[in-house]
N, C-alpha and C positions, 0 to 999 in steps of 0.2 A: 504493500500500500504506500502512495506517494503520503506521506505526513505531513508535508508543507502548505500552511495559510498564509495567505498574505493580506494582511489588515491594513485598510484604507482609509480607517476611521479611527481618529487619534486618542480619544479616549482612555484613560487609563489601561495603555499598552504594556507597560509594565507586570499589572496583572492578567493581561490579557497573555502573556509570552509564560510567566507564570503557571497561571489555571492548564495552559495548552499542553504544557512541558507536563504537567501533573498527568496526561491523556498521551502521552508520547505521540504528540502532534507539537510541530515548529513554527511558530508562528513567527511574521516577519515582517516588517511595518513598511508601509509603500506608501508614497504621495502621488497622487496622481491630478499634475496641474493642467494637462489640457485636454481635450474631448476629443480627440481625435484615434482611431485605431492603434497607430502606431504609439501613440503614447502608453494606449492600455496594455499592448504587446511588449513592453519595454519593461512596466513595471511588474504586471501582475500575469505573464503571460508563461504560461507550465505550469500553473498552481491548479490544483483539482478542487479546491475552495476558497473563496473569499472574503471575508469578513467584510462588511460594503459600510461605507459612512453614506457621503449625500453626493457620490458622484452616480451619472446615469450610466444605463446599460440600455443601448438601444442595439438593432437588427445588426447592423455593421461591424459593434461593439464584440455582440455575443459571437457573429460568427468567425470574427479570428481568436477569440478564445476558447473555440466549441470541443477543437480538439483533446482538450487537458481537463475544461473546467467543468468539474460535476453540482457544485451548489452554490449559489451566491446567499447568505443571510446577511442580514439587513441589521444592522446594529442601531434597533429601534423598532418601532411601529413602523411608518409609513413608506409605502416601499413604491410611491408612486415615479419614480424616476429610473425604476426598472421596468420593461417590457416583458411580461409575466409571460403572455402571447407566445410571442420570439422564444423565450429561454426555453420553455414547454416544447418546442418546434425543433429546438438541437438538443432537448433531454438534457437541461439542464434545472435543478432545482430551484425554488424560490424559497425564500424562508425569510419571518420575519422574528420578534419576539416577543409579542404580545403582555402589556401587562407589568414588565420588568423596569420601565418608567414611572408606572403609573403616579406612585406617589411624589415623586418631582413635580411632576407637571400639574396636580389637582395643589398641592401646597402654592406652583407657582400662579394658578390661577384665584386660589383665594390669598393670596397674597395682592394681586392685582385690585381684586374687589376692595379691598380693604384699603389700599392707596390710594385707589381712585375718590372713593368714598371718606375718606380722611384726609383728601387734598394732599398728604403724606411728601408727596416731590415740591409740589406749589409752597409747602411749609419750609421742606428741607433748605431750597434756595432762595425761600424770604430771607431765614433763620442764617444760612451762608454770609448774607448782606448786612446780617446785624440788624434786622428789617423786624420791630416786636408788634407789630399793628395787626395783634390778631382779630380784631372783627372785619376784618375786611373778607375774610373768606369762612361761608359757614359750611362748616362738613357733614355729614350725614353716618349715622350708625346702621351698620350691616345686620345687626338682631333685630329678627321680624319679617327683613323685607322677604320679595316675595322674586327667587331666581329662576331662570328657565334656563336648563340643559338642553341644549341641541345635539343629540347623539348620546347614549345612555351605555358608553362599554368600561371598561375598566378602569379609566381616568374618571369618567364621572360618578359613577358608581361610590369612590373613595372621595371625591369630592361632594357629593350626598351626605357623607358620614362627617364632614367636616363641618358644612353646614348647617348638622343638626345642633351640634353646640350652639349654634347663632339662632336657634329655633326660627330658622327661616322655612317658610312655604316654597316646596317645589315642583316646575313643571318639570316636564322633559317631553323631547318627540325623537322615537327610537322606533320604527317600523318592527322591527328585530328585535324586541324587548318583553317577554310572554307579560300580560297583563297581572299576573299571581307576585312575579318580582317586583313590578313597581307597585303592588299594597304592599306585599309584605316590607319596604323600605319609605312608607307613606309617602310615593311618588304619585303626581294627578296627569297623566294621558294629556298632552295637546297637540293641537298643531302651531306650524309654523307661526302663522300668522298672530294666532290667538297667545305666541310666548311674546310674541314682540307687543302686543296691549296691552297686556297683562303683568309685564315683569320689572322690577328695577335694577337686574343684574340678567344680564343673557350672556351665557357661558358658550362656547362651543367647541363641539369632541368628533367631530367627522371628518374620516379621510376625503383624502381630496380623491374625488372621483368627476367624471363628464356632469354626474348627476347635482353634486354638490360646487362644482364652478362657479362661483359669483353668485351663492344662490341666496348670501344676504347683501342686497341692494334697495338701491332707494326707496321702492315699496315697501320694503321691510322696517328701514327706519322711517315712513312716516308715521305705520304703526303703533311704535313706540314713544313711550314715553317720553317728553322733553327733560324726563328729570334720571334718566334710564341710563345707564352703561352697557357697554359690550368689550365682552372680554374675546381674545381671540391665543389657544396657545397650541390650534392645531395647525394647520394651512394656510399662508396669506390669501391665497387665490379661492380659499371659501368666501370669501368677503369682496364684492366690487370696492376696489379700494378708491377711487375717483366719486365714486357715490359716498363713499365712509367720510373723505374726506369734504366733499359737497356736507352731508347731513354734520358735520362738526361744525364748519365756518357759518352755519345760516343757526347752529342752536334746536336743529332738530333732535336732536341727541345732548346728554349733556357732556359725556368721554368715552374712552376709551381705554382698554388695556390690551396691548399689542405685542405678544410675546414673536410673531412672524408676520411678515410684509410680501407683499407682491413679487418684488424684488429683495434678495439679499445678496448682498449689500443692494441699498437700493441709492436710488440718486442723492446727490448732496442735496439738493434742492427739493426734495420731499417735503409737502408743507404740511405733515404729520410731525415732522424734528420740533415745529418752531411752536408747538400747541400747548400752553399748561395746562387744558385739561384730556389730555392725552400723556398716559404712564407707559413708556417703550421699554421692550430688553430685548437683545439681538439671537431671537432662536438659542433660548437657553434653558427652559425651565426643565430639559429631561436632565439636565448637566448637574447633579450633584455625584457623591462621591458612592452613594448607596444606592442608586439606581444605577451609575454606571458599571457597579461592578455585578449586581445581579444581573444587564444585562450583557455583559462578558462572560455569565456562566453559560447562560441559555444558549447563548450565540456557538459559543464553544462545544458545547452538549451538542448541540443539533447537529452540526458540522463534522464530530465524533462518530455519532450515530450512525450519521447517514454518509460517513466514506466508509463504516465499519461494517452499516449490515444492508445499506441501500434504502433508510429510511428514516425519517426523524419527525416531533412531532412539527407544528405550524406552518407545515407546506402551502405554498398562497397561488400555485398555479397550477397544479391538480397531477404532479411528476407521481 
């Protein structure tokens, strides 16, 4: 069996070389700075698995590593900048790791609600300026209000449990969701439309899929509340970000919490940077040290598995 990984994704590589070594598997850290074949062929090309961060694997990609490479897993949830399709076509595995974030990213989204809602940034860099004129901004407390979850998996699920300390009321709209789990987690059934009327915190947990593209825009925020947030710590491109920022500049919406953007890095000239009531962080909330490293096991395991017996679990395109 060829033993060699080659990890794309920087994340506590240290443990990741570590865990691998523990499974007599090598793992081997690659950068890979441009999209082009030959570059994928330079770095990662003879490896029979991949550990994958956020570079893409399209048809051209896959098929000069078709030869060698038997699984790419995805170090993380979203595995949209893989061609599931394509990989499936040269028997190559997809895998992701479901879950092994989750509580980064639900911390980092009530951590957003909470900022946004305590003016928290607007304060910080009063306070920086030596600036004590606190009424001029009045904040709002998160116990009580009333949040809607857009997508109900893992992330929000933990983010449900967080919220009940705040004894907030919650929606969510989760097609995929059996109605038995959301009573038993006192969750209320809505849709779309009906979270953005109805809520002062709208969360959102959906991959990015053709179905979910832009699929909150300007109809969505007129819905909402003027006094309402939206937090974003899945996909920029869930969110028409030219309507987001349309519904900010006119007060249709009162902020934002922005953990991904349309673009990353996106333009200097983004008129989201210049917004105080807009709370930004640059694609970071799965980035703490105890989700990276359970999701270095998963990743590891699966990759183990499945060069060891030709299977593992979270297979995402049907190999």
């Amino acid at each position: 069996m060829n033993n060699r990984i080659a990890v794309t994704s920087g994340e506590v590589f240290e443990y990741i070389w570590q865990y691998a070594a523990g499974k007599g598997l090598i793992a081997e850290k690659k950068s890979i700075t441009k999209n082009t074949p030959e570059e994928y062929v330079r770095q990662v090309g003879g490896y029979p698995a991949i550990l994958v961060g956020g570079e893409y694997y399209n048809d051209k990609i896959l098929n000069v590593l078709s030869d060698s490479l038997k699984i790419l897993v995805r170090f993380g949830v979203g595995y949209d900048k893989i061609d599931c399709e394509e990989a499936k076509k040269y028997k190559i595995a997809v895998s992701n790791t479901p879950g092994s974030n989750s509580t980064g990213v639900a911390d980092q989204a009530i951590m957003l609600m909470l900022a946004l809602g305590r003016s928290t940034c607007r304060y910080d860099l009063q306070t920086r300026k030596n600036c004590w004129e606190k009424s001029k901004i009045v904040t709002h407390e998160l116990a009580g209000k009333t949040v809607g979850l857009i997508g109900f998996g893992h992330i929000a699920k933990i983010l449900r449990q967080y919220l009940s300390g705040f004894q907030c009321r919650i929606l969510a709209m989760d097609d995929y969701v059996e109605d038995e789990i959301l009573h038993k987690m006192e969750v209320q059934r809505a849709g779309l439309y009906e979270i953005a009327a109805r809520c002062d915190f709208i969360s959102l947990h959906v991959p990015l899929t053709p179905a979910t593209f832009g699929m909150i825009d300007m109809a969505f925020f007129r819905r909402m509340k003027p006094s309402a947030y939206l937090i974003n710590t899945c996909r920029g491109d869930v969110v028409n970000e030219n309507d987001l920022i349309e519904a900010l500049q006119t007060g249709v919406i009162a902020g934002a919490g922005l953990d991904v953007l349309s673009r990353e890095p996106s333009d200097d000239d983004n008129p989201l940077f210049k917004m105080e009531q807009v709370t930004l962080s640059p694609h970071v909330s799965f980035n703490t040290q105890e989700s990276n490293e359970r999701t270095a096991r998963m990743a590891v395991d699966q990759i183990y598995d499945y060069l060891t017996t030709g299977y593992c679990s979270h297979i995402v395109n049907g190999i």
